[in-house]
C-alpha positions as CSV (number, residue, x, y, z in Angstrom):
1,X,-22.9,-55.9,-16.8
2,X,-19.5,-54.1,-16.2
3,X,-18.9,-56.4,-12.6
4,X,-20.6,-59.8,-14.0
5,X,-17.9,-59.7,-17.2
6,X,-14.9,-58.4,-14.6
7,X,-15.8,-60.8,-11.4
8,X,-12.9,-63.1,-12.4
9,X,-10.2,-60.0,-11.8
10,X,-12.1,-58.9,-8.8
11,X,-11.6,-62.9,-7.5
12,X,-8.2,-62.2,-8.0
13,X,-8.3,-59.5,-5.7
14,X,-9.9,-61.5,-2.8
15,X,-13.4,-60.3,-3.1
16,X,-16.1,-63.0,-2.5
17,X,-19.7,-63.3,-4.9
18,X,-21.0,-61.9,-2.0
19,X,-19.0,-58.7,-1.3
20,X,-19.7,-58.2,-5.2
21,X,-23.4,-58.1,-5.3
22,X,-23.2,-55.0,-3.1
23,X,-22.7,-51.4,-3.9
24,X,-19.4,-51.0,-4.7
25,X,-18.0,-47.5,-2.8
26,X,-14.5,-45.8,-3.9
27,X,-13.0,-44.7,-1.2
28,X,-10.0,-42.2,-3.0
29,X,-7.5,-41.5,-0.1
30,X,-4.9,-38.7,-0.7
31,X,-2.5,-40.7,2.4
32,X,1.2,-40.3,2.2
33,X,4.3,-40.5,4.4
34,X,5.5,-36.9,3.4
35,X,2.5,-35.0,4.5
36,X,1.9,-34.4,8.2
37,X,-2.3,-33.7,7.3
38,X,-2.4,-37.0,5.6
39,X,0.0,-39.4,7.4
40,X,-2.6,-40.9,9.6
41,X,-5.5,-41.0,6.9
42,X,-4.6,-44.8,6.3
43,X,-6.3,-45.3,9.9
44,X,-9.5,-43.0,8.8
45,X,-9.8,-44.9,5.7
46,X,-10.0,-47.9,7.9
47,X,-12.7,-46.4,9.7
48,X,-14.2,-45.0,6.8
49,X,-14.5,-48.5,5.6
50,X,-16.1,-50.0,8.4
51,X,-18.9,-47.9,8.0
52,X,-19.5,-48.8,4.6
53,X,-19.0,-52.5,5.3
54,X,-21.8,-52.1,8.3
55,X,-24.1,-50.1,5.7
56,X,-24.3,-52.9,3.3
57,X,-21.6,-51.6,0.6
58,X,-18.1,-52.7,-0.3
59,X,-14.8,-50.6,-0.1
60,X,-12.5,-50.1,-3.0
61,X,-9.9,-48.2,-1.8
62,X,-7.1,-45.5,-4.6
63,X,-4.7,-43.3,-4.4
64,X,-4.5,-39.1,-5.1
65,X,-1.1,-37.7,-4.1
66,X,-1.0,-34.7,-2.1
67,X,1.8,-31.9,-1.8
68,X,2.6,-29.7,1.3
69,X,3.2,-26.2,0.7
70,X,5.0,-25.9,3.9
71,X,8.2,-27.9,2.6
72,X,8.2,-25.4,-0.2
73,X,8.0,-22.5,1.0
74,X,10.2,-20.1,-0.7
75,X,11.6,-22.5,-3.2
76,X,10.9,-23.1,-6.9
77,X,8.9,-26.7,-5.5
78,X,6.1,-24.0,-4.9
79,X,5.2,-23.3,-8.1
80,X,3.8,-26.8,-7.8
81,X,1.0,-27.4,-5.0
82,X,-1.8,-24.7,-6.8
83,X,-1.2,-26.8,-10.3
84,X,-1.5,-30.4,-8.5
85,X,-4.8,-29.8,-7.5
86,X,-5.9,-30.3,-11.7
87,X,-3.6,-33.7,-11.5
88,X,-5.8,-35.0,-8.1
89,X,-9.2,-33.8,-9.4
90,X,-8.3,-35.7,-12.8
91,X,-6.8,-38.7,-11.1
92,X,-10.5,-39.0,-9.4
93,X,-12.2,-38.6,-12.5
94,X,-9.6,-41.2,-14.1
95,X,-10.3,-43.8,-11.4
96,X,-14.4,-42.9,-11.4
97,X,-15.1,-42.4,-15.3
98,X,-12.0,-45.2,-15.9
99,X,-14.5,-47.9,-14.6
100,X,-18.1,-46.3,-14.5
101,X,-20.0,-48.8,-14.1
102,X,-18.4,-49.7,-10.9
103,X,-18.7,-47.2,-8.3
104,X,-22.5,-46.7,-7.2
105,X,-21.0,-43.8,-4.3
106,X,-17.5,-42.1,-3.4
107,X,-15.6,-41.0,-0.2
108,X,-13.4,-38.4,-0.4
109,X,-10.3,-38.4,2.1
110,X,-7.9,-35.9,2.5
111,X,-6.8,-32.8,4.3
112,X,-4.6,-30.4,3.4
113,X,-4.1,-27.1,1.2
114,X,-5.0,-27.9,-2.5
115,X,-5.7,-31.6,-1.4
116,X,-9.8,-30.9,-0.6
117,X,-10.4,-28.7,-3.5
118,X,-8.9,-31.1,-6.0
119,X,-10.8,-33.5,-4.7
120,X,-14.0,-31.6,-4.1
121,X,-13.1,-30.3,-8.4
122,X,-13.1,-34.2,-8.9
123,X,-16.1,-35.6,-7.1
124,X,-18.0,-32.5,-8.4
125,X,-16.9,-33.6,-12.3
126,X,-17.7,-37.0,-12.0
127,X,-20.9,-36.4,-10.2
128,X,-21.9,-39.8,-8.1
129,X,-23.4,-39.4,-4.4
130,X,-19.9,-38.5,-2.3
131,X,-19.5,-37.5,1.0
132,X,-16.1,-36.1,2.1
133,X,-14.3,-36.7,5.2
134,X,-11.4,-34.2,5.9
135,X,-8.7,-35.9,7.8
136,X,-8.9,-33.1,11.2
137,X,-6.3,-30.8,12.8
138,X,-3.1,-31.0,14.9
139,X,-3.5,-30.0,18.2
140,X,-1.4,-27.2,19.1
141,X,2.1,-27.7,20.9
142,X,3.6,-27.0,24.3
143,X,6.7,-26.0,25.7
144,X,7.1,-24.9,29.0
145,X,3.7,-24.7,30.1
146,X,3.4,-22.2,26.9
147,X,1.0,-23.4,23.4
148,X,3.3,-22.8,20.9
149,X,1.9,-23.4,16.8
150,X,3.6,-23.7,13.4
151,X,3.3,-20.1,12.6
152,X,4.7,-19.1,15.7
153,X,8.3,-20.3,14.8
154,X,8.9,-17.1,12.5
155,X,8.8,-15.2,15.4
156,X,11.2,-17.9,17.7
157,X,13.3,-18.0,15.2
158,X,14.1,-14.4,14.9
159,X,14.3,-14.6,18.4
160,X,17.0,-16.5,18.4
161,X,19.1,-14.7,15.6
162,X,18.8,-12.1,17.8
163,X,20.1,-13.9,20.7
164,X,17.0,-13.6,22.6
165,X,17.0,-17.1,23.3
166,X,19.0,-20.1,23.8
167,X,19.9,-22.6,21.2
168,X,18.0,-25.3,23.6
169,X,15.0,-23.1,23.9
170,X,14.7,-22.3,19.8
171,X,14.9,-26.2,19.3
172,X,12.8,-27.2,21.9
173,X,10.0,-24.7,20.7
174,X,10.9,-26.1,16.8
175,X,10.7,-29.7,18.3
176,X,7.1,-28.7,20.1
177,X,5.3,-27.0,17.2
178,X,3.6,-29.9,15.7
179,X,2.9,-32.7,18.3
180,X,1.6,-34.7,16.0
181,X,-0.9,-35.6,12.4
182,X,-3.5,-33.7,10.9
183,X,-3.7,-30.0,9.2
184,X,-1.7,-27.3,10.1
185,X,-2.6,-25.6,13.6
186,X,-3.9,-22.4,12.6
187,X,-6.0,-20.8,10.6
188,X,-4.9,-21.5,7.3
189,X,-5.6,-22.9,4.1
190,X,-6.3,-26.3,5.0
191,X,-8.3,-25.5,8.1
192,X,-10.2,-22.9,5.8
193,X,-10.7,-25.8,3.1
194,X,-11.7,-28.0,5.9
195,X,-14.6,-25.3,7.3
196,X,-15.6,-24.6,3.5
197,X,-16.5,-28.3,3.0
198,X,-18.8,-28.5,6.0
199,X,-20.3,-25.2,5.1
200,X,-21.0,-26.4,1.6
201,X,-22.8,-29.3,2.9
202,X,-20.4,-31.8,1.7
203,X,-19.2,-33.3,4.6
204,X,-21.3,-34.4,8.0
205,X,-21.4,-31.4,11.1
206,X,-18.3,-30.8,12.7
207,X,-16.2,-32.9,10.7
208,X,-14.0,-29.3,9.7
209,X,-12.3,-28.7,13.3
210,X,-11.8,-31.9,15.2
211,X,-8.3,-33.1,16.1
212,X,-6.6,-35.8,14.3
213,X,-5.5,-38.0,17.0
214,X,-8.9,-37.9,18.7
215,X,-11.5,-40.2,18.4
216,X,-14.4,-38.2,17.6
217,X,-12.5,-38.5,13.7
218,X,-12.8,-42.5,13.8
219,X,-16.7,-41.8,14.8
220,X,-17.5,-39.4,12.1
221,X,-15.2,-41.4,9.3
222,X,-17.5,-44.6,10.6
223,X,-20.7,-42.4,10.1
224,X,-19.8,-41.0,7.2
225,X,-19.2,-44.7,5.6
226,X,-22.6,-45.3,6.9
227,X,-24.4,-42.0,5.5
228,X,-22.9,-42.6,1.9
229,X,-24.9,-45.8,1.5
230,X,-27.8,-43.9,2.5
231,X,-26.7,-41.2,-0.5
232,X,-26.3,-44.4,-2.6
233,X,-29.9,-45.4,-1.8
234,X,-31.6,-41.9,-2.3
235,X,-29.6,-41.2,-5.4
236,X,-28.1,-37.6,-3.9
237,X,-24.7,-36.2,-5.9
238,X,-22.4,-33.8,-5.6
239,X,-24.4,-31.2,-8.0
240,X,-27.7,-31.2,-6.1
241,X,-25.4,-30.0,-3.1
242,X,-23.4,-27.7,-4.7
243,X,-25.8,-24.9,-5.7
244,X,-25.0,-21.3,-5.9
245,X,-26.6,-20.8,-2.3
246,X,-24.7,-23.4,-1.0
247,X,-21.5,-21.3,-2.3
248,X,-22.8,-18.8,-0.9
249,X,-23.0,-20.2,2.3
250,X,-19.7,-21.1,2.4
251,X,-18.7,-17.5,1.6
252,X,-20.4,-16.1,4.2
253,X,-18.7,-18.4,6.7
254,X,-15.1,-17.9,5.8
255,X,-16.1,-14.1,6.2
256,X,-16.9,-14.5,9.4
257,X,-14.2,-17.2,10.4
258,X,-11.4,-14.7,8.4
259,X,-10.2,-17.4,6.5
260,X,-7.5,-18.2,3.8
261,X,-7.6,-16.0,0.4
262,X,-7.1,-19.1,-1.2
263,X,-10.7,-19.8,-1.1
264,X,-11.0,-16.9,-3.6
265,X,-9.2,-19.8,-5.7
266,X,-10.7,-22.7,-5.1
267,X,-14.5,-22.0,-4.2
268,X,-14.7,-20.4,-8.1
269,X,-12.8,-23.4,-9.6
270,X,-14.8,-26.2,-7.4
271,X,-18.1,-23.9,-8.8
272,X,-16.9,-24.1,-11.9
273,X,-17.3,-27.6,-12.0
274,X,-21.3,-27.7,-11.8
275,X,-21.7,-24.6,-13.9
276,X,-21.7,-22.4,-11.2
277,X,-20.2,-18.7,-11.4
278,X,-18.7,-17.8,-8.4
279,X,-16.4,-14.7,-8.8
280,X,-14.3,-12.3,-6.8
281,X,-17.2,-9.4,-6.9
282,X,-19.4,-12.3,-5.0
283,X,-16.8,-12.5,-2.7
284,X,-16.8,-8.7,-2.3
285,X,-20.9,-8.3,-1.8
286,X,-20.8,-11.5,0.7
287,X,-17.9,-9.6,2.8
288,X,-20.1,-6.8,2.7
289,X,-22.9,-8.5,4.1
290,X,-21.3,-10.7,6.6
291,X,-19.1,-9.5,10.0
292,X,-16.5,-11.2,11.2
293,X,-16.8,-12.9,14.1
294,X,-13.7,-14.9,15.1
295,X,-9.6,-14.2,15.5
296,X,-7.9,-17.6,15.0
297,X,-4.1,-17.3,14.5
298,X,-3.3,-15.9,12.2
299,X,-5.8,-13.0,12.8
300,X,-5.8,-13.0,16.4
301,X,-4.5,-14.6,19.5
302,X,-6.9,-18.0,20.0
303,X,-5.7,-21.2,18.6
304,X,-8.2,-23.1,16.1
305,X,-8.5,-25.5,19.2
306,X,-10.8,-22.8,20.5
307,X,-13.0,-22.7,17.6
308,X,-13.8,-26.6,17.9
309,X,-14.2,-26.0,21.6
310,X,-16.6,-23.3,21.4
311,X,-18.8,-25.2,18.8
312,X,-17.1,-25.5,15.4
313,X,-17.9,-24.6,12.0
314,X,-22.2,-25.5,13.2
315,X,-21.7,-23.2,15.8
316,X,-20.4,-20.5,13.1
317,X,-23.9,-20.9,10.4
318,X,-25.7,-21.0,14.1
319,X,-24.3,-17.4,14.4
320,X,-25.3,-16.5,11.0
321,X,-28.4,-18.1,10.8
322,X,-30.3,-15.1,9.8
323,X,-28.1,-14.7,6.2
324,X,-27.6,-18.6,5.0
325,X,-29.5,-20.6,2.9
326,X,-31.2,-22.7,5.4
327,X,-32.7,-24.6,2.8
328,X,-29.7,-26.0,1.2
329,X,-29.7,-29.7,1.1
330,X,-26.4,-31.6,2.7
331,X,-24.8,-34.7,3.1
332,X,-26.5,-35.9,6.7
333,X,-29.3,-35.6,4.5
334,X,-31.1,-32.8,6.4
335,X,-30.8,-28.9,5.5
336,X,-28.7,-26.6,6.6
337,X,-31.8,-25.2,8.8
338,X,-32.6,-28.7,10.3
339,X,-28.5,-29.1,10.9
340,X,-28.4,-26.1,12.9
341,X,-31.9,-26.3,15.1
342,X,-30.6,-27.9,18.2
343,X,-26.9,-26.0,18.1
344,X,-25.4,-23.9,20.7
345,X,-22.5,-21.9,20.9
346,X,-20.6,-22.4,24.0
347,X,-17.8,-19.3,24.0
348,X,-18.8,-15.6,22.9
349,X,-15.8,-14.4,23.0
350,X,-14.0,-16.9,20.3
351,X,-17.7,-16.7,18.1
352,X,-18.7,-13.4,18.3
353,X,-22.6,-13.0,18.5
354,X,-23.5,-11.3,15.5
355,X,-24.5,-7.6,16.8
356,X,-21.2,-7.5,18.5
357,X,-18.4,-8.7,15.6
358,X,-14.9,-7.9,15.6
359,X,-15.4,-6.5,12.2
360,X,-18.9,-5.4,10.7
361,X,-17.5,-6.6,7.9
362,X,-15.8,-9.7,6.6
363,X,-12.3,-11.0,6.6
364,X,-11.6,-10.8,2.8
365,X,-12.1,-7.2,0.7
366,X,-11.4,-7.5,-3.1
367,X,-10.1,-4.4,-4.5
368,X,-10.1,-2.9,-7.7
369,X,-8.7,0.2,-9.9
370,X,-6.0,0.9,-12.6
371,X,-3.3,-1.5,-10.9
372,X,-6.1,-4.3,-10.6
373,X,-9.0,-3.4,-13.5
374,X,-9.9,-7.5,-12.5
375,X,-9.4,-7.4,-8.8
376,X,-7.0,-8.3,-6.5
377,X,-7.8,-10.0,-2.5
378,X,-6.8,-9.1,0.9
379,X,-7.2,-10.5,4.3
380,X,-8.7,-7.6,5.9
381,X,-9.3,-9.7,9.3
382,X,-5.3,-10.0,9.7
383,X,-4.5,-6.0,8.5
384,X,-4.0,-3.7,11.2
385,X,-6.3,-0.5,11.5
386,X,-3.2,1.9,11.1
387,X,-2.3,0.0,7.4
388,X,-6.1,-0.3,5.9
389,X,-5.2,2.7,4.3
390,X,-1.5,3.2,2.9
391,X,0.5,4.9,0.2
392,X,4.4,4.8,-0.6
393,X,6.4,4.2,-3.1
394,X,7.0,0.9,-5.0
395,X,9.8,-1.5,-4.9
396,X,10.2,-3.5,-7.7
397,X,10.5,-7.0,-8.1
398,X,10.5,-9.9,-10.9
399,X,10.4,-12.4,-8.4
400,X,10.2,-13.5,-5.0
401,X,14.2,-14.5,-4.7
402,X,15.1,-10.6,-5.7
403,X,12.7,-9.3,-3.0
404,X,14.2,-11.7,-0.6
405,X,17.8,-10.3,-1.2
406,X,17.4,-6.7,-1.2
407,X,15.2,-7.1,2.2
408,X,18.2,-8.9,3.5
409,X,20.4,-6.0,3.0
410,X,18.1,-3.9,4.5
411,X,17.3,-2.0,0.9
412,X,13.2,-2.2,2.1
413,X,12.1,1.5,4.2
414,X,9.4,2.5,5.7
415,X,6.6,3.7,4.1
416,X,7.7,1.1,0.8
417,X,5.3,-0.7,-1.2
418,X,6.8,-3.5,-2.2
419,X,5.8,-5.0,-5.6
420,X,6.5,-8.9,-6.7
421,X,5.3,-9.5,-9.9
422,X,5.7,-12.8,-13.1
423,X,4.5,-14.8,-10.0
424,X,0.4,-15.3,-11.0
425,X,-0.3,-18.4,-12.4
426,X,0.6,-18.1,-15.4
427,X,4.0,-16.2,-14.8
428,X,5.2,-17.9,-12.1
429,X,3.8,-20.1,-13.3
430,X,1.5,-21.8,-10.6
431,X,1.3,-18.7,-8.8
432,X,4.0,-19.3,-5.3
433,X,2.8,-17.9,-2.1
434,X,4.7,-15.0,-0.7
435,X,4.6,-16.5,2.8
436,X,8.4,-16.2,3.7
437,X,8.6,-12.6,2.7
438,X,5.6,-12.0,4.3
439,X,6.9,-13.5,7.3
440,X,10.2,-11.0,7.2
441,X,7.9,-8.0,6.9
442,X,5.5,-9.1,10.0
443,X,8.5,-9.9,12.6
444,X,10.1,-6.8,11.6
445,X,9.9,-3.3,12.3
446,X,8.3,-2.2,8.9
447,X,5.2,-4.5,9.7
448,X,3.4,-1.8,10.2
449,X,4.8,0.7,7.7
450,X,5.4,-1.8,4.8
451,X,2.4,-2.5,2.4
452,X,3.1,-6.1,-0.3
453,X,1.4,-6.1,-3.7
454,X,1.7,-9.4,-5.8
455,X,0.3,-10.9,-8.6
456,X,1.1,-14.4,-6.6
457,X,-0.5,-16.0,-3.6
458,X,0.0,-15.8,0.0
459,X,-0.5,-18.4,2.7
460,X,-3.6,-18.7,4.7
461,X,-0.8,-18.0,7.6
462,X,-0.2,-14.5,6.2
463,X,-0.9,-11.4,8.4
464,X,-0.2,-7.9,7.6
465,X,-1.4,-5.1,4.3
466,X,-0.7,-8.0,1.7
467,X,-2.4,-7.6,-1.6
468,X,-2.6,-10.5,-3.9
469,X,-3.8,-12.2,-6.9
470,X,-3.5,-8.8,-8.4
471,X,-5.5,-9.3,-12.0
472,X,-4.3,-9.1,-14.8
473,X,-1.1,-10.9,-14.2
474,X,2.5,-9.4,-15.1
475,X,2.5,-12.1,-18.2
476,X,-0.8,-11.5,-19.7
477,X,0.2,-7.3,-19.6
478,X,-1.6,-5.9,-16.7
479,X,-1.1,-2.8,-15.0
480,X,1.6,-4.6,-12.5
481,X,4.1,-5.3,-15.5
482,X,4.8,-2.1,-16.2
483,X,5.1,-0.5,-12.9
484,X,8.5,1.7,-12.1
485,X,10.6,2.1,-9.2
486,X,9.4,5.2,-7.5
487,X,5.8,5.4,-8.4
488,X,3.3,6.2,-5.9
489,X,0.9,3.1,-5.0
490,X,-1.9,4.2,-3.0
491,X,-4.5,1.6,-1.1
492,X,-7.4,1.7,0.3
493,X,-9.2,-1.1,2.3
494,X,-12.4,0.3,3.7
495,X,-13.2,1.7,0.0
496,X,-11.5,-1.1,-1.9
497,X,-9.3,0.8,-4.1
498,X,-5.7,-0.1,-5.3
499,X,-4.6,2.5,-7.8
500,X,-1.1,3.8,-9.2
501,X,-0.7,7.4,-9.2
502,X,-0.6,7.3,-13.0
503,X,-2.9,8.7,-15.7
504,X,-4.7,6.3,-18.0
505,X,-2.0,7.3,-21.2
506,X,1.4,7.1,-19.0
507,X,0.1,3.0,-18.3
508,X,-1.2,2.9,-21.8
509,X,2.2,4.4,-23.5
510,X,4.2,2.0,-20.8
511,X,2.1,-0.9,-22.5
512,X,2.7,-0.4,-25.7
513,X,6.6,-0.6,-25.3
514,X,6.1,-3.3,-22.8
515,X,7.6,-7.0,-23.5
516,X,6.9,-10.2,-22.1
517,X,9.5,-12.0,-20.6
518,X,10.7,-15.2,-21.7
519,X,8.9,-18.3,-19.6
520,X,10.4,-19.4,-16.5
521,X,9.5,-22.9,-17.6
522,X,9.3,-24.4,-20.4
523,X,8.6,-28.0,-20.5
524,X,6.7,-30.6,-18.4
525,X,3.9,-30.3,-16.2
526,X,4.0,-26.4,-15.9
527,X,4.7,-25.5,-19.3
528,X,1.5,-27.0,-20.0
529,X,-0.4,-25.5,-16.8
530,X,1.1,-22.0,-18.1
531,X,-0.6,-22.4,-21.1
532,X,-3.7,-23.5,-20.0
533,X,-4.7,-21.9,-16.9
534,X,-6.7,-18.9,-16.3
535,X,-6.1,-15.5,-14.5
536,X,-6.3,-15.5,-10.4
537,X,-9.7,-13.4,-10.9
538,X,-11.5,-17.0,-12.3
539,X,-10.3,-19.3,-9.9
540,X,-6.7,-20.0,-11.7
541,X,-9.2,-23.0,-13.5
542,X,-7.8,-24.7,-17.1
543,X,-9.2,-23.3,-19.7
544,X,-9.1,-25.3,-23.2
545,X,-6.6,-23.6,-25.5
546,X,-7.5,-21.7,-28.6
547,X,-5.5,-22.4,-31.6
């Protein structure tokens, strides 16, 4: 009824009687000119398109906007990426809901940090067949015969302040590092999200690790506009893929790729959206069940090229094959057993086989005691053996800006715990990452003496004894507010403890004196997010206010 009272507005547009008697396929497309991931996506839209024009469907393309993390890195603008992914999952339940009777199916396009789980949050809420198409990778760069990648310019550029290099050879390094579109060329969030959609089954095999500027994207974009028609036709959605073994699947893979803790985030919160719990003590028994079995920068010294040569994120569940869910449906329309039957994995070395891991364990460890009752994540995979267990005293900061200063004048030692705290979600609010500090630490001589403890974020680029998402937050009165200069933080990987050396009526008579600070914001956007959002330990999801 909807399209036969609307055709006159969809004449308007320039679609003929004919286009309109077909099913009508929203193809939401997160490409801007700001974005390196998401620059070329206009050209995989295109592609995308075709395929559903050959299927028998008709293309109507909108708009989600998509932040980069990397332009704010150590700025206030970061408080905004981990809140945008609510405005892009609502702006796809807007557009879908907004007109319901329109779309019969849905493509997803995007690539980048909070981009694929807002979207994945989105297609999951509005629940019509989708398939997603993640927009690929940027091929590492080369200088001098050398493969040089983004996170690799933290080190040049230290190099160069210390007048190890030339002024030429830091800015022809800087002017190598990204040759070109597509997600950051490592290991980190958006290459993580990337994996985790395959994994789940919502986007076609090997979609999570091709190049952007290769055409192996413009064939799977075309299939993928073809396979949605055939999710039209059999009725599939989002929440028949999206089980709790699929989850777990996806789990299990990032523990063995050792990818970003920022899937502690956004797993739970995409989850939540079918009604599926996925917490951080799942994320502790996975890790504990899985090995790790790849070092991609920032973990180790391959480039993720290597991964997509050696076989990709089908080669990875083809390693694991023994703990998935091989019954899990996905979005080729076969299971996850069927999807993996006829895949090999062509290096050893960059896929570990499964009786020979680089960790017998997982990449991420979730740790718990009286500075964390809720839990609080680390990236084992990129921690070095001498700093899985560590205790100093803590440094104390209210922000990541103090922290900054006092390590530039060289007020950080050895053996330090440094503690930045009012930067969760909903004290920072939207939770910053910690990169640039962690950065300062690594390319230092405290990275292996000097342990971080935040109840912020870190990038999926972060290596090093960095403890985040420390639960509860500063602002809500955990443990982490009322920590002093001086007191002893002691942690402990292997057994997942992070405790401070305090008994349980010290913390409790610190509490009780304790005051929340006034908010950092307090209008707008985030004013609103800090009111509404929940702790790191739940996925930092909205959560409907209580009067």
């Amino acid at each position: 009824m909807f399209r036969k009272v609307m055709y006159p507005l969809f004449r308007g547009i320039g679609f003929t009687q004919e286009e309109m008697q077909r099913p009508v396929i929203a193809v939401a497309n997160s490409w801007t000119d700001i974005v390196a991931g998401h620059v070329h996506l206009n050209s995989v839209s295109e592609a995308v398109k075709a395929g559903i024009r050959a299927g028998g469907g008709t293309p109507m393309e909108f708009n989600t906007i998509a932040l980069c993390d990397g332009y704010s890195e150590g700025a206030s603008g970061m408080r905004y990426p981990l809140p945008s992914r609510d405005l892009i999952a609502d702006s796809v339940e807007a557009v879908v809901q907004g007109h319901a009777e329109l779309f019969s199916g849905m493509v997803c396009l995007c690539t980048c940090d909070k981009i694929v789980p807002g979207m994945l949050m989105g297609a999951a809420r509005v629940d019509i067949p989708t398939i997603f198409v993640t927009g690929g990778q940027m091929r590492p760069g080369k200088y001098r015969g050398e493969e040089i990648v983004v996170f690799d310019l933290a080190k040049v550029y230290n190099q160069f302040l210390g007048g190890e290099i030339s002024p030429e050879e830091f800015l022809g390094k800087v002017s190598s590092a990204c040759p070109g579109p597509g997600a950051c060329n490592v290991l980190g969030t958006a290459t993580t999200m990337g994996c985790m959609t395959e994994a789940l089954g919502m986007s076609l095999p090997g979609c999570a690790t091709y190049f952007a500027t290769e055409s192996k994207g413009t064939r799977i974009a075309k299939e993928s506009g073809l396979q949605i028609m055939k999710l039209v036709e059999k009725g599939v959605k989002p929440s028949e893929i999206l089980t709790k073994e699929a989850f777990e699947n996806a789990v299990k893979v990032d523990m063995a790729i050792g990818g970003s803790t920022n899937t502690t985030l956004h797993l739970p919160a995409v989850a939540n959206e079918v009604n599926v719990k996925i917490d951080f003590k799942d994320f502790d028994r996975l890790s504990r069940e899985t090995p790790n079995l790849c070092r991609i920068k920032p973990n180790g010294p391959r480039n993720f090229t290597d991964l997509e040569e050696a076989g990709g994120i089908p080669a990875v569940m083809k390693r694991l094959e023994s703990l998935l869910h091989l019954e899990a449906i996905t979005v080729s329309g076969k299971t996850v057993g069927e999807n993996l039957k006829d895949i090999i994995v062509k290096d050893d070395e960059v896929i570990r086989p499964i009786d020979r891991p680089f960790m017998k364990e997982g990449g991420i460890a979730v740790l718990y005691g009286n500075l964390a009752p809720d839990g609080a994540v680390v990236k084992a995979s990129a921690v070095h053996p001498d700093m899985l267990a560590h205790s100093g005293p803590a440094r104390i900061f209210e922000s990541e800006e103090d922290c900054h200063k006092a390590f530039d004048e060289n007020q950080i030692k050895p053996g330090d715990v440094v503690v930045i705290r009012y930067e969760g979600p909903k004290g920072g609010p939207g939770m910053r990452e910690m990169l640039m500090i962690t950065i300062k630490i690594s390319e230092s001589d405290l990275n292996r003496s000097v342990a971080l403890v935040t109840d912020g974020r870190f990038s999926g680029g972060t290596a090093g004894l960095c403890i985040g998402h420390v639960s509860p937050e500063a602002i809500e009165g955990g443990t982490i507010a009322v920590l002093a200069e001086g007191d002893i933080i002691e942690i402990d990987v292997p057994n997942r403890k992070l405790n401070v050396k305090l008994d349980d009526q010290e913390i409790k008579k610190r509490l009780k004196i304790w005051k929340p600070p006034k908010p950092k914001v307090e209008k707008g956007f985030l004013a609103l997010y800090a009111k509404t959002t929940s702790s790191a330990n739940k996925g930092a999801i909205r959560e409907i206010l209580e009067k």
